[in-house]
C-alpha positions as CSV (number, residue, x, y, z in Angstrom):
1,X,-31.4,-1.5,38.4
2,X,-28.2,0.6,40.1
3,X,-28.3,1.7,42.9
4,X,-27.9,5.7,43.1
5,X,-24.1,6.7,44.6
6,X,-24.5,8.4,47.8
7,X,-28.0,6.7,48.6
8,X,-29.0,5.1,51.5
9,X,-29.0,2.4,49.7
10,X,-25.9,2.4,48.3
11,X,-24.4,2.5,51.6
12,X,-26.5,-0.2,53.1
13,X,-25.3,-2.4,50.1
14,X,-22.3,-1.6,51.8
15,X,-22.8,-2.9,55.6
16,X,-24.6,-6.2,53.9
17,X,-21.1,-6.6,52.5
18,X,-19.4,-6.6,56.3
19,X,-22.4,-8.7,57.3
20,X,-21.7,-11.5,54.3
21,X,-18.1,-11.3,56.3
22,X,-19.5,-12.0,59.4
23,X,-20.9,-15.7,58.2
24,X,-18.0,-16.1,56.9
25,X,-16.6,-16.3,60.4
26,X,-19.3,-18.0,61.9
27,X,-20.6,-14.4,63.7
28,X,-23.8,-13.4,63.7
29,X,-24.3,-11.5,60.4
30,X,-24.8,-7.8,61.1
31,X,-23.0,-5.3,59.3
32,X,-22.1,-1.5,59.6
33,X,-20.7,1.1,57.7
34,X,-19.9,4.9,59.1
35,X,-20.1,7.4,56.3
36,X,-19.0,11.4,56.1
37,X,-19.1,13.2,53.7
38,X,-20.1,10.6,51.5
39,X,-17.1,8.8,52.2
40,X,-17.1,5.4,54.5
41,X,-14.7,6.0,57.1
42,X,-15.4,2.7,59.1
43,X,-16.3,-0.6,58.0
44,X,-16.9,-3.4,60.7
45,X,-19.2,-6.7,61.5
46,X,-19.7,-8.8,64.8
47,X,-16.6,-9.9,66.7
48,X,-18.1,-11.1,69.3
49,X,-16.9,-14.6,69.0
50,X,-13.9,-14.4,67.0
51,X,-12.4,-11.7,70.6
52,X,-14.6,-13.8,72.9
53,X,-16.4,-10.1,73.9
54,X,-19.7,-9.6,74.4
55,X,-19.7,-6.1,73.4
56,X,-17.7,-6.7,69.8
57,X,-21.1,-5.6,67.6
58,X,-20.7,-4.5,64.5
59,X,-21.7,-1.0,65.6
60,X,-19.0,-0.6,68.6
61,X,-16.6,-1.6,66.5
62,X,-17.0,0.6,63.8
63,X,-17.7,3.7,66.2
64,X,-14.0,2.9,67.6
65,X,-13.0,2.9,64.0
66,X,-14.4,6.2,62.7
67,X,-13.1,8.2,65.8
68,X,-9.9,7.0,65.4
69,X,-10.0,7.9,61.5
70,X,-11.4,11.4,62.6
71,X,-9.1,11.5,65.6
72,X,-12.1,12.4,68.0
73,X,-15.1,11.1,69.7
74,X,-17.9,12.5,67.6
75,X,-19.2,11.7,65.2
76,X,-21.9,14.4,64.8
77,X,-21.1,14.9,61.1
78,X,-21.6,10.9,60.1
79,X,-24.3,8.6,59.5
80,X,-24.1,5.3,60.6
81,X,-25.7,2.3,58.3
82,X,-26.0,-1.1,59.9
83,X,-28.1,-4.0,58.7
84,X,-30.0,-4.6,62.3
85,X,-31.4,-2.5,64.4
86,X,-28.9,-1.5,66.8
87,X,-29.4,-2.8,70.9
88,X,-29.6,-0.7,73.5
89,X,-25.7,-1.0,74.3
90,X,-25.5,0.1,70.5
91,X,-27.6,2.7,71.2
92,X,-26.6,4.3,73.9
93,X,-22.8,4.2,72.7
94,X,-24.0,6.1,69.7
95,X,-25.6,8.4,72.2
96,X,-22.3,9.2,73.3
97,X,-20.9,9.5,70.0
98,X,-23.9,12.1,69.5
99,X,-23.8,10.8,65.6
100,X,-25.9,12.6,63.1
101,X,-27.9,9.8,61.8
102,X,-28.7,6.3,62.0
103,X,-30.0,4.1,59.3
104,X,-30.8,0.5,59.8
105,X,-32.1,-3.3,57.4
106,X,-33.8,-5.2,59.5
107,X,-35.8,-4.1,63.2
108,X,-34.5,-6.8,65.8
109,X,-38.3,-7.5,67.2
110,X,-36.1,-9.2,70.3
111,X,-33.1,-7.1,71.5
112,X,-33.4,-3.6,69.5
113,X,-33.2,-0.7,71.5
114,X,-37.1,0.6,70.2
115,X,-38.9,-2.0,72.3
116,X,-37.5,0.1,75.4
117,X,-36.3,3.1,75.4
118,X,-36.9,4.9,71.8
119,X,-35.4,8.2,73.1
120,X,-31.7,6.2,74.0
121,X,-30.7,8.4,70.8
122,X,-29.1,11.7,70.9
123,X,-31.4,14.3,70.4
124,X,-30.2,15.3,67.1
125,X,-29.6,11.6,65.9
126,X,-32.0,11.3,62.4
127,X,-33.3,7.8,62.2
128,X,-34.3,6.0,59.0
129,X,-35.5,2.7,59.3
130,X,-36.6,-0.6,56.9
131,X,-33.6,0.4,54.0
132,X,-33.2,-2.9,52.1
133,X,-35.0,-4.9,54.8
134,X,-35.8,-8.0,53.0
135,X,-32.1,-8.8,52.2
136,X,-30.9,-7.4,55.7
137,X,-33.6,-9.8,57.3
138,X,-32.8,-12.8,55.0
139,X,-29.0,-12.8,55.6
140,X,-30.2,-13.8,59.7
141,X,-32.9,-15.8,58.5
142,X,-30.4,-17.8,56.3
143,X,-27.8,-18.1,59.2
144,X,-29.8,-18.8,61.9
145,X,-31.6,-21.5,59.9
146,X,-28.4,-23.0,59.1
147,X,-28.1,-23.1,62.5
148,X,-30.5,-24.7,63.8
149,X,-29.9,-27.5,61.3
């Protein structure tokens, strides 16, 4: 079946895509895509050990990204899609970025930023959760499988 253009799953399609990229470099496989207007503006996956930088997730890179396409820091007007659920470093840099709404795969039942603080989140920030969860769950399941092989 297709996928609607412009759904949430559409763009979550999207992030698994930057996440497939991520194995490919040996990174953990998490994914993001920053959409406005129905457009993605920012595509981006973990760096963190291809720069050596423990704060090179998928979703700080593609905040820097989409300000620098929108030449500003906010991103009130986007909707960021990312295949786990962001940490609380994640979350409180999209705080800043005061981003209209995020939509994540997979919950992270370790690290995410809901097993602390649910309100790290700009007040305005719309959260949808559990979009394509079983592939956005398998892809870390398959990779962190692999390695433990």
């Amino acid at each position: 079946m297709d996928t609607p253009v412009f759904s949430d799953a559409y763009f979550m399609k999207e992030a698994l895509k930057e996440a497939e990229k991520a194995v490919e470099r040996d990174e953990v496989p998490v994914g993001a895509v920053i959409v406005s207007n129905n457009m993605i503006i920012a595509r981006a996956h973990n760096l963190t050990e291809t720069l050596n930088d423990t704060t090179a997730h998928a979703e700080m890179q593609a905040f820097t990204a989409a300000s620098g396409y929108l030449g500003g820091k906010y991103l009130n007007d986007c909707a960021l899609y990312v295949t786990l659920e962001p940490c609380t470093m994640c979350a409180g840099a999209a705080y800043w970025t005061r981003i209209g709404k995020i939509v994540w795969g997979a919950s992270d039942e370790k690290l995410g930023f809901t097993l602390t603080n649910k309100n790290l989140l700009h007040p305005r920030t719309e959260i949808i959760s559990g979009i394509m969860e079983d592939e956005c769950s398998a892809i870390l399941k398959n990779f962190f499988g692999k390695k433990r092989k």
